[in-house]
C-alpha positions in Angstrom: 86.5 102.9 74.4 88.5 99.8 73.3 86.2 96.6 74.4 88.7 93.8 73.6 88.7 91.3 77.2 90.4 92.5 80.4 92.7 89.5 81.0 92.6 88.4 84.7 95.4 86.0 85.9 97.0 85.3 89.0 99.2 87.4 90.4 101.9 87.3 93.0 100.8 86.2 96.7 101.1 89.4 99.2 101.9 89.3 103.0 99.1 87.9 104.8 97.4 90.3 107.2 98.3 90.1 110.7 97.3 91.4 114.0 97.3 94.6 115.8 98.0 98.2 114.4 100.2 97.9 111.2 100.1 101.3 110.3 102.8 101.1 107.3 103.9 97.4 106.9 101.8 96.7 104.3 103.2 99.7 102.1 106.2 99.0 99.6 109.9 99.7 100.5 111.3 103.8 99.9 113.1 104.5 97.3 116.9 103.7 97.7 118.8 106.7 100.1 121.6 108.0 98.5 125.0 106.9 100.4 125.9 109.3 103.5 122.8 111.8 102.3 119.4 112.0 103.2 117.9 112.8 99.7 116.1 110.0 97.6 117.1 109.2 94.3 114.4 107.9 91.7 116.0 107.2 88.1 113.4 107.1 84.9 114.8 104.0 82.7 113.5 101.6 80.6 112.7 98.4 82.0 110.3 95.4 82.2 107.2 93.9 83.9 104.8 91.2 83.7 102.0 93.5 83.9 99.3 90.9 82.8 100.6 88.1 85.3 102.6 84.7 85.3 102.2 82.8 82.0 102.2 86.0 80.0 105.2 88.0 78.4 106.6 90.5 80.2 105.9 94.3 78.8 108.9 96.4 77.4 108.2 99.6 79.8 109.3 102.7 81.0 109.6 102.7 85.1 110.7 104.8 88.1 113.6 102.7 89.9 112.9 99.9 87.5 109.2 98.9 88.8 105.5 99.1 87.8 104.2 101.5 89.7 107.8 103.5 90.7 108.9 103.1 94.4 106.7 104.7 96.7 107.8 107.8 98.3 107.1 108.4 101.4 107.4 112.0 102.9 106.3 113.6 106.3 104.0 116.4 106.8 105.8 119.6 107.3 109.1 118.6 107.0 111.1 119.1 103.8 112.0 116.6 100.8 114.9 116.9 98.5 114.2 114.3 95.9 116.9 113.5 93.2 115.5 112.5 89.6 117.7 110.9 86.8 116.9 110.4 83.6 118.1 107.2 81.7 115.4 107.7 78.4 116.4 108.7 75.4 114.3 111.5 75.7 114.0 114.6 77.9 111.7 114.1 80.8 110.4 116.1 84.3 108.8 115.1 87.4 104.9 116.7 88.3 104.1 115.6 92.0 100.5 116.1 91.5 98.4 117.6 94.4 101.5 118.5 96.4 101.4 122.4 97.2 105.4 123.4 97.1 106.8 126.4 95.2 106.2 127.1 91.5 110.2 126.1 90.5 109.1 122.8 91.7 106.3 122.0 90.0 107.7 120.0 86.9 106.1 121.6 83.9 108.7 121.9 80.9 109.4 125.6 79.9 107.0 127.0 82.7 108.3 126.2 85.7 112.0 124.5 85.0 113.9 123.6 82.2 113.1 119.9 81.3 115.8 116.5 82.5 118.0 116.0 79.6 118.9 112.3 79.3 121.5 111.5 81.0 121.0 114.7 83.5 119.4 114.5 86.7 117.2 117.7 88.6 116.8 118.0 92.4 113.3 118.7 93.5 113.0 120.3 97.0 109.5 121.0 99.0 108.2 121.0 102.2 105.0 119.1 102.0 102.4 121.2 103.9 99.7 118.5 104.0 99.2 114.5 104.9 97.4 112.4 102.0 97.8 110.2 99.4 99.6 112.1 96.2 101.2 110.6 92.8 104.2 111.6 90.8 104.6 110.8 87.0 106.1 113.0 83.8 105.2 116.5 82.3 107.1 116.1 79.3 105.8 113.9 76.7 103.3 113.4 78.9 100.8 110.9 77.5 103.5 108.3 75.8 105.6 108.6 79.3 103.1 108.3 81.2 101.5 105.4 79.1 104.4 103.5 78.9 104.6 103.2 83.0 106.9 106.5 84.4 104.1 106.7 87.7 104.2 106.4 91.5 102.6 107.3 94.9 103.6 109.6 97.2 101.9 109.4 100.6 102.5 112.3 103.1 102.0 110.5 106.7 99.8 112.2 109.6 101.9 113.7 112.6 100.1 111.6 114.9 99.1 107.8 113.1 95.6 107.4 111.9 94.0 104.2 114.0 93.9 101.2 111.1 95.2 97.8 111.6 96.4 98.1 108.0 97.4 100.9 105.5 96.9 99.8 101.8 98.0 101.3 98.5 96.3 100.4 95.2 97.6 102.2 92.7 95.1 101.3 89.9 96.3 101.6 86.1 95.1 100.0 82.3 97.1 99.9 79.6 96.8 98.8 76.0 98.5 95.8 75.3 99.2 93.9 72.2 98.7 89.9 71.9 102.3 89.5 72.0 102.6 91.7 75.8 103.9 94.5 73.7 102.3 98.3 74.5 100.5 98.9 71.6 101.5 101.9 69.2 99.0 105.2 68.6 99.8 107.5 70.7 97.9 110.7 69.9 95.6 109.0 67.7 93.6 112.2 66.8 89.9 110.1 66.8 90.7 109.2 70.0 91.8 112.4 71.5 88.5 113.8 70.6 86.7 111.5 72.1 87.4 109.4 75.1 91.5 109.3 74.9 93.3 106.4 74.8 91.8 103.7 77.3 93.5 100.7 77.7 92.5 96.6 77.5 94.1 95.6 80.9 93.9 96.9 84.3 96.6 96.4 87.1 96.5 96.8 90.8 100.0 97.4 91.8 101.6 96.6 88.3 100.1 93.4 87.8 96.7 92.1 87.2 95.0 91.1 90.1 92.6 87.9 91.0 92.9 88.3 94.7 93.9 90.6 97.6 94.6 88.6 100.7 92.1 90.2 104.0 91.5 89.3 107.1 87.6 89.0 108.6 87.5 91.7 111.1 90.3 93.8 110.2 90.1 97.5 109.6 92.1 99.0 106.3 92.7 102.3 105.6 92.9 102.2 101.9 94.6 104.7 99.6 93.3 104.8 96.0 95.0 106.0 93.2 93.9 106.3 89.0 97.1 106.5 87.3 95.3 105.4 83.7 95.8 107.7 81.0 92.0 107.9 80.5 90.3 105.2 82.1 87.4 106.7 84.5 86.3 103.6 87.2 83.4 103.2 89.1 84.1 100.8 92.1 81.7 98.4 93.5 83.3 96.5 97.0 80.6 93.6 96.8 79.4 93.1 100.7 81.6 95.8 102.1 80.5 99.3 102.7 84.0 101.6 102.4 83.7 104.8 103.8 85.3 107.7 102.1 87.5 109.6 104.5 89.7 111.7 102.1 89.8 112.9 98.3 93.1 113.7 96.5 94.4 113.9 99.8 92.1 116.1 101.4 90.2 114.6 104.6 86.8 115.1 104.0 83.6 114.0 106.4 83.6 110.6 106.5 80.7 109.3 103.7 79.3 106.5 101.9 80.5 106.7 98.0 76.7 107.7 96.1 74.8 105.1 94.3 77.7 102.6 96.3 80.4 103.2 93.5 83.6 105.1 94.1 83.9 107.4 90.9 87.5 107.3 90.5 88.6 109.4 87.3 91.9 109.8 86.1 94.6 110.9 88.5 92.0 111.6 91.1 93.0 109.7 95.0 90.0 108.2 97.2 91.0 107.2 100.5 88.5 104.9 102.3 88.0 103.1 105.4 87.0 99.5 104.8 86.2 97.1 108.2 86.3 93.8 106.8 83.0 91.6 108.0 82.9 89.3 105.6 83.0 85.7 106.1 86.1 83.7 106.7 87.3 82.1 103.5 85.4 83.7 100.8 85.5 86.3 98.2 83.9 88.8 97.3 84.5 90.9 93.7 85.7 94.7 93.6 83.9 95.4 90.5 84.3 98.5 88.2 81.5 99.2 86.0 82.0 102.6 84.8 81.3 102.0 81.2 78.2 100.9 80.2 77.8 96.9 79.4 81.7 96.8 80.1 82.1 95.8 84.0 84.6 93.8 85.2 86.3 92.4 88.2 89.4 94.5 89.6 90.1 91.6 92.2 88.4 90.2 94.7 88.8 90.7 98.6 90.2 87.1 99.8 89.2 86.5 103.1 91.7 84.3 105.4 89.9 81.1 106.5 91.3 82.2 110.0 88.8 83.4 113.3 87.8 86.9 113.0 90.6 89.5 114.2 87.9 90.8 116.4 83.8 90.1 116.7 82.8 94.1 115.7 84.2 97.0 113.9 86.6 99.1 115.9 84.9 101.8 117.7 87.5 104.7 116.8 87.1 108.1 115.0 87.1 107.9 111.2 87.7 111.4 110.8 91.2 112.1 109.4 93.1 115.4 110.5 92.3 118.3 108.6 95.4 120.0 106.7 96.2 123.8 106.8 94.1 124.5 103.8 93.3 128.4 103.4 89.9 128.8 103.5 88.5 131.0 101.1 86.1 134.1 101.4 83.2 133.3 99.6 81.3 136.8 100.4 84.5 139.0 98.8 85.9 136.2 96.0 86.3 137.6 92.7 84.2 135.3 90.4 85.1 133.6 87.4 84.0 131.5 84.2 86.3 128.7 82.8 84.3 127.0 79.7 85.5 123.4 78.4 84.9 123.3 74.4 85.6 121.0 71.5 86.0 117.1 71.0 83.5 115.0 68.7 79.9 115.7 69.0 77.5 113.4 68.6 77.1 113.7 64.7 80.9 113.3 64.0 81.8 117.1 63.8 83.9 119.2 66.0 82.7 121.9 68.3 83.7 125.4 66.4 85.7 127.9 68.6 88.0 130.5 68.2 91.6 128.8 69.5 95.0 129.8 70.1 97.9 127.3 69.5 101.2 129.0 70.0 101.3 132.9 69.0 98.5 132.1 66.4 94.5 132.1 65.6 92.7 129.5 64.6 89.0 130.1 63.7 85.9 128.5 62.9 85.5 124.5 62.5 88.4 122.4 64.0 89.0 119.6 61.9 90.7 116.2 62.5 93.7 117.8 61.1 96.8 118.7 63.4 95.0 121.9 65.1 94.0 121.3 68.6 90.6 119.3 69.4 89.7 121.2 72.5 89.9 124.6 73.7 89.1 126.9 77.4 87.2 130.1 77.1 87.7 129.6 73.1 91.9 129.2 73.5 93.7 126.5 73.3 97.0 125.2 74.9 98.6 122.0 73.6 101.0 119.8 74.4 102.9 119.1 77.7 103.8 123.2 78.9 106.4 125.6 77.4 107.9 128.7 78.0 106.2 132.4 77.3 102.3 130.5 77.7 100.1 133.7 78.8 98.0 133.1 81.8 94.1 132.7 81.1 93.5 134.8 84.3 95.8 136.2 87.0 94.7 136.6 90.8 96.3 138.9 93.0 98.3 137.0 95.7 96.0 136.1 99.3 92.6 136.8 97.1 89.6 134.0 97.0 88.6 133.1 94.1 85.6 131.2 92.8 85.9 129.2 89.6 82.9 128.5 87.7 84.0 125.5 85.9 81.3 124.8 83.0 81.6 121.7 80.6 79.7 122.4 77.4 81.5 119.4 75.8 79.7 115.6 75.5 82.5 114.0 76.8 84.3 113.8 80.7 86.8 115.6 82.2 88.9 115.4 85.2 90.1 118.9 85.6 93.6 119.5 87.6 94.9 122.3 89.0 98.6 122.5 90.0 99.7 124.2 93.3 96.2 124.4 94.9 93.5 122.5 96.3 89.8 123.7 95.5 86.7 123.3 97.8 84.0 122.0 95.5 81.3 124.2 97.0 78.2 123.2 93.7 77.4 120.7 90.8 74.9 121.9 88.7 73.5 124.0 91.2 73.3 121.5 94.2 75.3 121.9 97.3 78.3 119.8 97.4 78.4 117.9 101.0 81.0 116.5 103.3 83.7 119.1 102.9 85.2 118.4 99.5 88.6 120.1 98.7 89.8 118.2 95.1 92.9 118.9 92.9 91.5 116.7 90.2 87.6 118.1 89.7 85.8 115.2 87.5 83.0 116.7 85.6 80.9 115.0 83.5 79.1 115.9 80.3 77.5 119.6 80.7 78.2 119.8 84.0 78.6 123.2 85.8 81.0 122.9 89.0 81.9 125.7 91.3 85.2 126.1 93.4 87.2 128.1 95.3 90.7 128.5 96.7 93.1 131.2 98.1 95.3 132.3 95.5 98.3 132.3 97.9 101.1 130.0 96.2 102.5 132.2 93.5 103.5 131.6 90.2 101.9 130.3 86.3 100.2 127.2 87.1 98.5 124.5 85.1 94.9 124.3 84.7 94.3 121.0 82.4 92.3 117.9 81.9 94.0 114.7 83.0 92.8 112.4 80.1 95.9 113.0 78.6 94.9 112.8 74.9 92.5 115.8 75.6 95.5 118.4 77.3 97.9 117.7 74.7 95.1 118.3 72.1 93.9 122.5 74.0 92.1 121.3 77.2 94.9 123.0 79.1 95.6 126.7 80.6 97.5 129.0 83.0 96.4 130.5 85.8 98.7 132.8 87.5 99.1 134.5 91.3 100.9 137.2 91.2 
């Protein structure tokens, strides 16, 4: 992990709370409507921010619509999208809207599942969102410079019927490596890193900017949205004084629980929502702390209370349970079971794991070195880069069958795993129940851990199977699953 200081500054003032139920207000403006249509129309350019605050250069970037994160889209549950994407790089570029279950054509893999966005050309993506929750959208192509240079944003699906908050609150959490000048910093696919760790950054935003406070108000119930958009970084939140309540996960209502050991474990492009009342005191602050990495905790912001009376003397007495989606439920007792093993990366002596891989149509065998071969491999084969065309599923499930997944990480490092098209039910870890009704998209596992899932193999199509630090997919940790 890079250690140099996270710099905290000021950042820009936000809207104050107020009273009564402001269910959306607090949530950033849609992107621009096209005239006389009712499609949106996000455009990939490069741009600039002042990610590390006021006094400090602003960053040379690339952005959706211009801003750090990209304009929120906001979609309803069951009714269908038509999103228009166009790309101003000067490379080619596609749109993943990760944890969304729509149709295979949709799914924005280069090669797999569409051809990729030319510059200058534009794609239309159209889906019916079957489920509420709090989703992201960022690049397949080119993934981990796109992706690290800012091309991110949040997609929240709303409830038919509003969920009871007095505010709804996105913070889309990010780091990025920044040089002393405000410049990104060079290096991407540095092969040390990408056997290790992956590229973590040297300064975190909330929102696009560092962040010293976020304005609350004593008595005040927030329905806040989490989101990891880093590249690597994994975070462990702390809310000192406040108890949140997790109530979904990658946009999956769960049974409303406290986070264990108090720390929301937030890897990379995982979603946490949480229920936060707000009883602390009138005027003061209290620190939202990550301290993931050992001897390396820092302040994400601080919860700034109003010096204002109380919105109201106790916690709202309304059900925290959010409506459950239309999620198949799988059949455990007939699944068909299988074994998906994580390999490679630098072990603790400074070799790499040995496997038998497969990078394109050929073998490699034996010792991976820190040559160009791939670092990582599943079930000894490897898949690099972003997705192409003719990639051979690892597995394929016939359409409408359950299917357990018995994810096993024989690596030393972490891994949030992602699976397109599906959510999973996280039924074990390491042989221990998993509670609360857990259905993930993004499975974080750490070092040696064994994981069990299932799902209904109903949405069909080749779909992704990859790790999300995005040094360790373009280097093998990635592989097709298909439902036929």
């Amino acid at each position: 992990m890079n250690t140099e200081p996270i710099d905290l500054v000021s950042r820009r003032s936000l809207l104050r709370a107020g009273a009564g139920l402001l269910l959306t207000a607090a949530l950033p403006p849609l992107p621009a409507l096209a005239a006389g249509s009712d499609e949106y129309r996000i455009v990939a350019a490069p741009a600039r921010a002042r990610l590390a605050g006021s006094g400090h250069p602003e960053t040379d970037v690339w952005a959706y619509d211009g801003t750090i994160p990209g304009s929120l889209v906001r979609l309803r549950q069951g009714e269908k999208a038509r999103l228009v994407v166009e790309n101003r790089l000067d490379q080619e570029t596609t749109v993943h809207w990760h944890g969304i279950r729509l149709p295979n054509a949709m799914d924005g893999v280069p090669g797999l599942t569409q051809s990729p966005i030319e510059p200058g050309e534009s794609f239309v993506y159209e889906f019916t969102p079957p489920d509420a929750g709090t989703f992201w959208y960022h690049p397949h192509a080119n993934s981990l410079e796109q992706l690290g240079r800012g091309l991110a944003g949040a997609v929240i699906v709303a409830e038919r019927e509003p969920v009871v908050a007095d505010r709804d609150l996105l913070w889309f959490l990010a780091d990025w490596r920044l040089t002393s000048e405000g410049g990104i910093a060079s290096g991407f696919g540095n092969r040390m890193e990408a056997a290790m760790s992956g590229r973590v950054g040297n300064t975190v935003t909330l929102n696009g900017q560092v962040s010293e406070g976020e304005p609350v108000r004593a008595g005040e119930r927030i329905r806040l949205r989490l989101v990891n958009g880093s590249l690597a970084r994994i975070m462990a939140l702390r809310f000192e004084g406040h108890t949140p309540l997790i109530v979904a996960i990658d946009g999956q209502p769960c049974d409303p629980h406290e986070p264990e050991r108090e720390r929301i474990l937030l890897g990379p492009a995982m979603r946490i929502d949480v229920m936060l009342d707000m009883q602390g005191e009138p005027g003061r602050r209290y620190a939202v702390i990550d301290d993931f990495y050992d001897g390396l905790s820092y302040p994400v912001t601080q919860l700034a209370y109003d010096a204002g009376p109380p919105m109201r003397d106790h916690p709202l007495d309304t059900p925290l349970d959010l409506p459950r989606n239309p999620l198949p439920e799988p059949d455990i007792s007939s699944a068909e079971r299988h074994d998906l093993t994580l390999q490679g990366g630098m072990m603790g002596g400074g070799a790499m794991a040995g496997t038998d891989s497969m990078m394109g149509g050929g073998m490699m065998h034996g010792m991976m070195d820190m040559g160009g071969g791939p670092a990582w491999a599943i079930n000894g084969m490897s898949m690099t880069g972003d997705g192409h065309a003719g990639m051979q599923p690892a597995l394929t499930f016939q359409r409408g069958r359950s299917v357990i997944l018995v994810l096993r990480n024989e690596t030393a490092w972490w891994h949030p795993m992602h699976f397109h098209g599906h959510s999973l039910a996280v039924l074990s870890r390491n042989g221990m129940p998993v509670p609360h009704r857990q259905w993930q998209d993004t499975v974080l596992m750490a070092p040696k851990d064994v994981v069990e899932v299932a799902f209904v193999a109903d949405n069909p199509g080749d779909w992704m199977l990859h790790c999300h630090v995005m040094d360790h997919q373009m280097t093998g940790l990635m592989t097709v699953l298909r439902v036929a």
